[in-house]
N, C-alpha and C positions, 0 to 999 in steps of 0.2 A: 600557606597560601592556597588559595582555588580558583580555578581559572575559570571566566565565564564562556559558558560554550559554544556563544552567538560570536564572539569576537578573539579569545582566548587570552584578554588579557588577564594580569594577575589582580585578583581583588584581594583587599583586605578581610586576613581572619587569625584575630586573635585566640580565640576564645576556640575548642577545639569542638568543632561544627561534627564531624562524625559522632564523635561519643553524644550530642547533643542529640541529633536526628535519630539515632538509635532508642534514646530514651524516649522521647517524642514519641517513635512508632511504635515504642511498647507501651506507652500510656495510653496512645492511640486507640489498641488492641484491645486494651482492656475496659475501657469503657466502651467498645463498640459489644465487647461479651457482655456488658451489664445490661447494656439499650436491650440486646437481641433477648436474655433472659425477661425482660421486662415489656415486651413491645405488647401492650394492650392494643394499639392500634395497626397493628401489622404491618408498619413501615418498613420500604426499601431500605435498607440500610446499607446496600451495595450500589445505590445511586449518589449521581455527584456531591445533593444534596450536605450530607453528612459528612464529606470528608472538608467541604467548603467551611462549617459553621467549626469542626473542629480546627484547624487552620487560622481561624481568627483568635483563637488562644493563644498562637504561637507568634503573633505577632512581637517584633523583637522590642518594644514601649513595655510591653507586660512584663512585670517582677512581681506581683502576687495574682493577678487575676489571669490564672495561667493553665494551664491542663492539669499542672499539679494541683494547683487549691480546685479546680473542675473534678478531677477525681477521688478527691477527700470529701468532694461535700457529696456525690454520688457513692460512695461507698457507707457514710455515716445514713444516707436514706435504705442505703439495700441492709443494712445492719439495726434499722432501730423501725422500719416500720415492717411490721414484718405480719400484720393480722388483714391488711385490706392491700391484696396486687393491684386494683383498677389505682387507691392512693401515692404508690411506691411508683408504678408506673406515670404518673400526671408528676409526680416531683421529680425525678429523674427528667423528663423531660422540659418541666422547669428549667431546673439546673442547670442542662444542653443549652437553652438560650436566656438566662435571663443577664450572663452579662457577654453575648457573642458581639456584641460593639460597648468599646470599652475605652474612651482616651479621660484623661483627666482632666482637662478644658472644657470647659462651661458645664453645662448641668442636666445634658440631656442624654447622654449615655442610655438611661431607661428605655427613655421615649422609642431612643433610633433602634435600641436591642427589640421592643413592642416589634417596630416598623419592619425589622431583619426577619421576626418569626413571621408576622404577615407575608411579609415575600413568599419567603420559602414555601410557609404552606400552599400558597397560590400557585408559583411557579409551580414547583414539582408536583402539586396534586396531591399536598400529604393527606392519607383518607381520614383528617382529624374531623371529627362531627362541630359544626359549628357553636351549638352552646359550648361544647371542652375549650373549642376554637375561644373564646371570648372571654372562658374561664379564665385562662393559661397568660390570655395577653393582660390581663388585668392586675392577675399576681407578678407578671415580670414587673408590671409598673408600681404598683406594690411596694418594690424593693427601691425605689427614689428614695421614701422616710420611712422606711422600716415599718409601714402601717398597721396597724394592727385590724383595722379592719375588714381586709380580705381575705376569708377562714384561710386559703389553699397557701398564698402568700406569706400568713402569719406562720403556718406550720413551717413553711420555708424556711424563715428566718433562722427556725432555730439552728438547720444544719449550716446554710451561706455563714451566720454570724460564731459559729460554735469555739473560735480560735479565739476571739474575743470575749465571750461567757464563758468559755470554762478553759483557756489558755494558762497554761502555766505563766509565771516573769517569762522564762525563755522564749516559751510561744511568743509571748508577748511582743516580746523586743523586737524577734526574727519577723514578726509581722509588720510591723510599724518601720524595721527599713526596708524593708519592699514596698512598704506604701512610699516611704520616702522616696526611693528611688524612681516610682509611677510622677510624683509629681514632682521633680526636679526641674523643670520647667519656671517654677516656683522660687522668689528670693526667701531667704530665712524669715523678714517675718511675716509675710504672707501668708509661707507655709503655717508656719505656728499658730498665727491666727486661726484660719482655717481648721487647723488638726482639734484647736479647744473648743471651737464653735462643733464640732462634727461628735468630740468628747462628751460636751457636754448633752447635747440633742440625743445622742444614744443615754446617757444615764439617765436622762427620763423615761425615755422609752422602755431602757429594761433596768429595772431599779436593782436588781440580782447582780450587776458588775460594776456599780458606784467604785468599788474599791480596785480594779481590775483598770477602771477610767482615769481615778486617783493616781493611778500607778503612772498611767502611761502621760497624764499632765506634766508630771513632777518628771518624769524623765524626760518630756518633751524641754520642759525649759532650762535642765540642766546640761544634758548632750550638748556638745562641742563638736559636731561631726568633722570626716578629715576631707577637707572641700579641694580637687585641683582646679587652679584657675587655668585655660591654656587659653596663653593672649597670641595676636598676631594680627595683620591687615587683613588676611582670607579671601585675598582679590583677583580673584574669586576662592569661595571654599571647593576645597575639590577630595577624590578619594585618597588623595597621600592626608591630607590635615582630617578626614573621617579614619582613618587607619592610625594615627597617632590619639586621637581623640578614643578610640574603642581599648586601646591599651591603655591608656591614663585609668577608663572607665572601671579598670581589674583589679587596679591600688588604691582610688578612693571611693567613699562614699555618694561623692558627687563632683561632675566636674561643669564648670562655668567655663562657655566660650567667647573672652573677650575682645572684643574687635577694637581693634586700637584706629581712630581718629587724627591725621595732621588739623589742628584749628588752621591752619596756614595755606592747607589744601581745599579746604573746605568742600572734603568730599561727602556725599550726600549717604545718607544710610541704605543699606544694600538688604533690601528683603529676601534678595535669595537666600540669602543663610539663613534667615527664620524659616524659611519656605525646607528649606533641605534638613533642618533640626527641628521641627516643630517641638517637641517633649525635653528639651535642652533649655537652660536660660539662656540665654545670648543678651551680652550688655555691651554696651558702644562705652567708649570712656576717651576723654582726649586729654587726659590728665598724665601724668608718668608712671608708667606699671609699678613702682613701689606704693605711689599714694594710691591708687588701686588695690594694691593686696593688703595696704593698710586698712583701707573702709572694709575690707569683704572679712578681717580676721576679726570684726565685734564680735559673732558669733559666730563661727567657723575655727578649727585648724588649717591654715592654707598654705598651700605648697603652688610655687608659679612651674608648672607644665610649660616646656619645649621641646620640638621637634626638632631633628637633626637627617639632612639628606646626604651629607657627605662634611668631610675636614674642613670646605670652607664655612658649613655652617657655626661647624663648633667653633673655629677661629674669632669669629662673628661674636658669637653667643659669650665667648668667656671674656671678650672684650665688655659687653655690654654688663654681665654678673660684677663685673671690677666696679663699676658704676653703681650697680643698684647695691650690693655690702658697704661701702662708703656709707650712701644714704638711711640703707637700713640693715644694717649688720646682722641681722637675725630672720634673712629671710631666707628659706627655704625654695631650694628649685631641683630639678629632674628633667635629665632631659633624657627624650627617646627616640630611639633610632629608627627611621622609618624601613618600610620590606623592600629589600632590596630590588623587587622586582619594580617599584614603586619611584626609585629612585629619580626619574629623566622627570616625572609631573612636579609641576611650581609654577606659581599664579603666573609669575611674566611669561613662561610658555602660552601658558593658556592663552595667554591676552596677547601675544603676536601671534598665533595660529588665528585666533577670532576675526584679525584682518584678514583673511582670504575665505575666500567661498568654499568652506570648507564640507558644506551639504552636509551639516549635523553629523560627522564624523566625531567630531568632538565630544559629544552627549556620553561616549563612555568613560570620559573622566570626571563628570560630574555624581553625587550621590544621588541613588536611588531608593535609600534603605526605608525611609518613612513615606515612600510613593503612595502607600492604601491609606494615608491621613487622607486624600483629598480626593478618594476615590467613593464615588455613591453605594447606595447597598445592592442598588442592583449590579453597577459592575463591581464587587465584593464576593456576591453571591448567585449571579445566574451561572 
């Protein structure tokens, strides 16, 4: 656990956040020694600037477009152009912004990364000469369809796409669930759609990994990934159900947040929980959690994900397991203890505290973690 230091409650932390940020700031480091060997344009690199655009890699959505694939495709440029510094330099700084806004919802990622470098240059006065200026923003855009028509962009691609033209299977794989994982938001066959429409569009484009594309269709439509569902009302979602949801996240491939529906209550759909998980599927279902884990296992291995706050839960819970093995004998569940620090949050608190004028006291049980979804580029980046 880590305590936040505005308040000192315990937040949830699975996943071990030191060794994380250590690595982070050694990646950090090292691409800040690649910029500085390369700075044709004699930029600040000790201004806010550049620690802001690197920061936007680390966003916790990201599973391949991440500092590590930022400093693979910066390393394969300081490694392979090695006859023109003014070229090495303009790619390298590519790189740094062509994908510094990055969600996987709708289809302007480019555009906004264009809009992120115009800022910055603006804001901080980067001394980039205006035609480089216009060069640079053209190649980020460039990288929407992998065009081939803009010289500085087309040389780009080769390093941005290099995991995919000369990936091994393994590369291969390791790539394709990190993409999976980016658009998990995504139901399976959405995704799939998508991943062959994206298949196919790149084999035209570079005829040299037909079989590399081949590979990853045929794996796309045979994979069975191990999906957890974790159902519950979420009334409201709050940081104990984000703290059980980040542990699920370490065991499977994907996990679906099912908001369970009374028809009889006829309660109205609750946007805050999209609003709080934007990169999550979140599916409402008013049906019985078995004929739910039955629809979601066409193409999925599924396991139903539960949370446990204390003995009355599990009492609860193994009543309700007695029920759903009846029905379906073969279903798979897991259940996970929440941090004990964590233990006192649960929606009906929440929801008797909300009656009193509580002056936003409150606001530290609810999640924060996707809060730069909806945040402009100027407050991202000034």
């Amino acid at each position: 656990m880590k305590l936040d230091p505005h308040n000192g409650l315990a937040l949830p932390c699975f996943v071990d956040d030191v060794q994380k940020q250590e690595e982070a700031q050694s990646q950090m480091q090292e691409l800040t020694a690649l910029l500085a060997q390369n700075n044709i344009y004699g930029l600040d690199l000790d201004s806010p600037w550049l620690g802001k655009v690197l920061a936007a890699y680390q966003q916790p959505h990201r599973h391949f477009h991440t500092l590590a694939h930022l400093g693979s495709v910066c390393e394969l440029i300081q490694e392979n152009v090695t006859q023109c510094a003014e070229l090495r330099g303009k790619l390298l700084l590519l790189a740094l912004f062509h994908d510094v806004v990055w969600v996987p919802q709708g289809n302007d990622s480019e555009d906004q990364s264009a809009a992120a470098f115009d800022f910055v240059a603006g804001h901080y006065n980067l001394p980039i000469p205006v035609a480089d200026r216009q060069e640079l923003r053209a190649a980020i855009l460039s990288t929407k369809e992998q065009s081939a028509e803009n010289e500085l962009g087309n040389r780009f691609h080769e390093f941005d796409c290099h995991v995919i033209l000369n990936g091994s299977p393994v590369d291969l794989l390791a790539y394709e669930f990190q993409i999976f994982r980016e658009f998990q938001y995504l139901n399976m066959l959405e995704y799939r759609k998508g991943r062959r429409e994206f298949f196919s569009r790149f084999s035209r484009r570079f005829p040299q990994c037909r079989n590399n594309m081949s590979f990853l269709i045929e794996y796309l439509e045979r994979r069975r990934p191990r999906v957890g569902i974790y159902g519950g009302t979420f009334n409201p979602f709050h940081i104990g159900h984000l703290s059980i949801l980040e542990k699920a996240e370490q065991m499977f491939d994907k996990v679906i947040v099912a908001v369970g529906i009374n028809p009889a209550k006829q309660i109205k759909r609750d946007l805050h929980i999209e609003k709080d998980l934007p990169f999550h599927e979140v599916v409402y279902f008013d049906t019985l959690m078995v004929d739910f884990v039955e629809l979601e296992s066409a193409f999925a291995d599924v396991t139903l994900v539960r949370g446990l706050r204390n003995g009355y839960d599990l009492d609860y819970e193994m009543n309700q397991l007695c029920f759903m093995q009846q029905m379906m004998p073969n279903i798979r569940t897991v259940y996970l203890p929440c941090d004990k620090q964590l233990e006192h949050v649960s929606s009906s608190a929440l929801n008797s505290m909300a009656t009193f004028n509580v002056r936003g006291r409150d606001s530290i049980y609810y999640p924060k973690k996707f809060h730069y979804y909806e945040c402009s580029i100027e407050e991202l980046f000034a």
